[in-house]
N, C-alpha and C positions, 0 to 999 in steps of 0.2 A: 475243348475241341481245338483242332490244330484249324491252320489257316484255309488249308486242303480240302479237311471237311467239312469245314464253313462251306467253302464253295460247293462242295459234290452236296451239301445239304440244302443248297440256295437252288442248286437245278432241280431236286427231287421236288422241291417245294414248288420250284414255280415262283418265286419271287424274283420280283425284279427290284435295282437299288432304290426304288422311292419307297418301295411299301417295305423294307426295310430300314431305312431311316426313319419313316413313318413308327413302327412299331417299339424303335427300338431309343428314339430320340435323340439318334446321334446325329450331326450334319449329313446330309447327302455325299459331300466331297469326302468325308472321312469314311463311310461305308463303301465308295467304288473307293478310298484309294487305298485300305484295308484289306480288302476283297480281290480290288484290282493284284496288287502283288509294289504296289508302289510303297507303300509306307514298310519297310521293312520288322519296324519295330514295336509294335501300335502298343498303346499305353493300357495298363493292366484293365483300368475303367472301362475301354473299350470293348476288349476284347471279351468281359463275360455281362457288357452290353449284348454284344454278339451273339454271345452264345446261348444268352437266355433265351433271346430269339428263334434262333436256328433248332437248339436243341428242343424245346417244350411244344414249339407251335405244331399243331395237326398242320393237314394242307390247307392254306388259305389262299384267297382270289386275288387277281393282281391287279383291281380296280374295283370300286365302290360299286356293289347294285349286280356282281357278278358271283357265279354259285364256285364255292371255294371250290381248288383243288381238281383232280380227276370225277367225273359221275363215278358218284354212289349213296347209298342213301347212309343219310348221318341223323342224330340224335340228341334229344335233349342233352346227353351225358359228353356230348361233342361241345356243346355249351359254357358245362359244367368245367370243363377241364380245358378253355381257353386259357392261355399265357395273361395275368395282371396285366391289365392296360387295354386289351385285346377284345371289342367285343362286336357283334354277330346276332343276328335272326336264324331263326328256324322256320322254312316256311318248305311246306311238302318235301321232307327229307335232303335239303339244300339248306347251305350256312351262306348268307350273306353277309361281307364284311361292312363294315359301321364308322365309316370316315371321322376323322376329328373334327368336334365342329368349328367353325370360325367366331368371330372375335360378333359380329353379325346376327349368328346364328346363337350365341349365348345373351344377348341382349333382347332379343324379341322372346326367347324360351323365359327369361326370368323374367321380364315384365307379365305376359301371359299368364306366368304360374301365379305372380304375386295377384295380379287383376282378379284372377280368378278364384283365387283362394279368399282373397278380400270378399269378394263379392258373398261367396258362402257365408263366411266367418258374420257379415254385417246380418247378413239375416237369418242367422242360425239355425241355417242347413245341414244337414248329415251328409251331403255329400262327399265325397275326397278327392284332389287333387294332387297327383304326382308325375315328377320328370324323373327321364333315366339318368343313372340306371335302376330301374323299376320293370320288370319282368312281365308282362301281360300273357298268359296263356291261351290265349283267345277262343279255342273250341271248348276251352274247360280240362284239356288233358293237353298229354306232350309234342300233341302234332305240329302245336304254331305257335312261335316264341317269339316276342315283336318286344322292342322297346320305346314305342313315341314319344315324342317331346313333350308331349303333354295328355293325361289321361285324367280324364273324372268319372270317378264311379259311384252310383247314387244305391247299388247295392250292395252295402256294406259286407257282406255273406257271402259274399266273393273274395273276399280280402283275405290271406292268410301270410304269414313273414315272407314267402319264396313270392308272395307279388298278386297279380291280379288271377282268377281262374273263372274265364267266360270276356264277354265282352261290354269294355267299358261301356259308359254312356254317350262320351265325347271323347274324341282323339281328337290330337292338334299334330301335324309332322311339319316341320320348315324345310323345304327342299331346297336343295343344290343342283345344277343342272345336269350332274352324273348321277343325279339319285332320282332324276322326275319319274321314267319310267318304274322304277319298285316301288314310289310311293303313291302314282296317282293311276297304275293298271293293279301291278299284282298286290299290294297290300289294297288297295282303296277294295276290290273283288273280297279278298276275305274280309274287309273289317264290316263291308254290305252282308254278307254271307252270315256272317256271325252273330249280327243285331247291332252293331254299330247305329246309334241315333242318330248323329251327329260327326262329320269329317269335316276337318278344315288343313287345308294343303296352303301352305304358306311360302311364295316363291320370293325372296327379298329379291332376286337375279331381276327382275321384273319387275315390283314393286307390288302384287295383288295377293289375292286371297281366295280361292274357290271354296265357296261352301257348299257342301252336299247334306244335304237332309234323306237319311234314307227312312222311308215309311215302311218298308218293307223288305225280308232278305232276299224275297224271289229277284233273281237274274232279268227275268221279265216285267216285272213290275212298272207299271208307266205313272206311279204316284210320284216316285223319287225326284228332287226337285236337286238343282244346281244353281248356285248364284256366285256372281264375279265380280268381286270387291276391289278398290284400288286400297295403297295405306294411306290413304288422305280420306277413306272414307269414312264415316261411324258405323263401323260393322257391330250387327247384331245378332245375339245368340237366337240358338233353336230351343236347345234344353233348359236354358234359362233363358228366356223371349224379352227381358229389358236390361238383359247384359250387354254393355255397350263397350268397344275400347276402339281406340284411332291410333294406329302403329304407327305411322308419320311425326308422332309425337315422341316414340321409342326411336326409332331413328331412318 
C-alpha cells in the first residue's frame, strides 16, 4: 500500500493514530509522522507494519467497550478473520474491541488462574480453568462470543478445541475504567441470562471486588445476592464456598 492509501484506508476505518499504534505496535510518534506525511522515507519494517493493519482489519472501534465500525450486524466469522494480535467479543451482532492489558491486569489474571487451578488440582476436581485467549460461546451457539479473564467449568461436555459452548460456572473479568460499563451492565446481563453461577468484576482502579452470586437467570429474580470486597479482604468463593485468596497480597 502506498502512503495515500494508508490514509484513505485510516478514514474508511475510522481509526484514529493510538488504536493504530496500538494494533500495529509501532510508537505513536512514528504512525502520525508516517501517516502525517512528515517522515518522508519510513523504514521497510514499518511500512508493512502498516499495512498489515490497514489492509486485513475489518472496521474496528476507536476505543475499548465501543461496537466496531459503522452499524451492522457481524458474525462469528467477523471473529474468525480478525488481524493476529487483534481481538474482539461478539455480543448481539456488534464486535467489541479488547484493549491490551496492563502490567496490573496480568498479575491478578495469573495469580487467579494459578489460585484457582491450585485449588482444584489439590482436591481432585474435574473442574477447568482457563484465560484468554479462550473462546466462551455463551448461549451455546454463535450469537455471543466473550473471552474473560478467567472461566471455570465444572461441565466438562462443554468443552471442545474452539473453547467453551454454554455457560461457564464462574467468570472472573478485571476491569479498566473504559471497560466498567461492558463488563458490569452489558456482559454481567448475559452471563445472568445464560446461567452464570458465579461473577466476579475485578476493579484494581479502585482496589475491590464485586461478587455476584446469580441463583437464577430471570431478570427479575430478587434471589441474586451482590457482595463488595476490598483486596485486603479474604474473599471467598461461591462455587467453591472455602476458596479463599487476598489480592493485596498479588499487589
Amino acid at each position: 500500500m502506498t502512503i495515500q492509501e494508508m490514509r484513505e484506508r485510516k478514514k474508511e476505518l475510522g481509526y484514529s493514530y493510538e488504536t493504530i499504534a496500538r494494533l500495529s505496535g509501532l510508537p505513536l510518534g512514528t504512525v502520525q509522522k508516517v501517516l502525517g506525511g512528515i517522515t518522508q522515507n519510513p523504514r521497510q519494517a514499518t511500512l508493512e507494519a502498516l499495512t498489515k493493519v490497514l489492509r486485513k482489519a475489518p472496521s474496528l472501534v476507536r476505543d475499548p467497550g465501543i461496537p466496531f465500525g459503522e452499524p451492522r450486524t457481524y458474525t462469528i466469522e467477523d471473529i474468525y478473520a480478525l488481524p493476529d494480535g487483534v481481538r474482539a467479543e461478539l455480543i448481539d451482532g456488534r464486535l467489541y474491541f479488547m484493549a491490551t492489558s496492563t502490567r496490573t491486569h496480568q498479575l491478578i489474571a495469573g495469580e487467579m488462574h494459578f489460585a484457582v487451578a491450585s485449588y482444584i488440582k489439590a482436591r481432585g476436581g474435574s473442574c477447568e480453568v482457563y484465560m484468554p485467549p479462550f473462546g466462551i460461546f455463551l448461549n451455546g451457539d454463535d450469537s455471543i462470543y466473550v473471552e474473560p479473564d478467567l472461566s471455570v467449568i465444572c461441565d466438562t461436555d462443554k468443552l471442545d478445541e474452539k473453547g467453551c459452548h454454554g455457560a461457564p460456572d464462574w467468570v472472573v473479568e478485571i476491569v479498566s475504567p473504559s471497560s466498567t460499563a461492558h463488563d458490569q451492565i452489558r456482559k454481567l446481563n448475559k452471563y445472568k441470562a445464560a446461567g452464570v453461577r458465579e461473577y466476579w468484576v475485578i476493579r484494581p482502579d479502585k482496589r475491590i471486588v464485586i461478587v455476584y452470586e446469580f441463583v437464577s437467570p430471570d431478570p427479575e429474580s430478587a434471589e441474586d445476592k451482590v457482595m463488595l470486597y476490598f483486596f485486603d479482604d479474604e474473599i471467598p468463593g461461591i462455587v467453591f464456598p472455602d476458596f479463599r485468596i487476598r489480592l493485596s497480597d498479588v499487589v
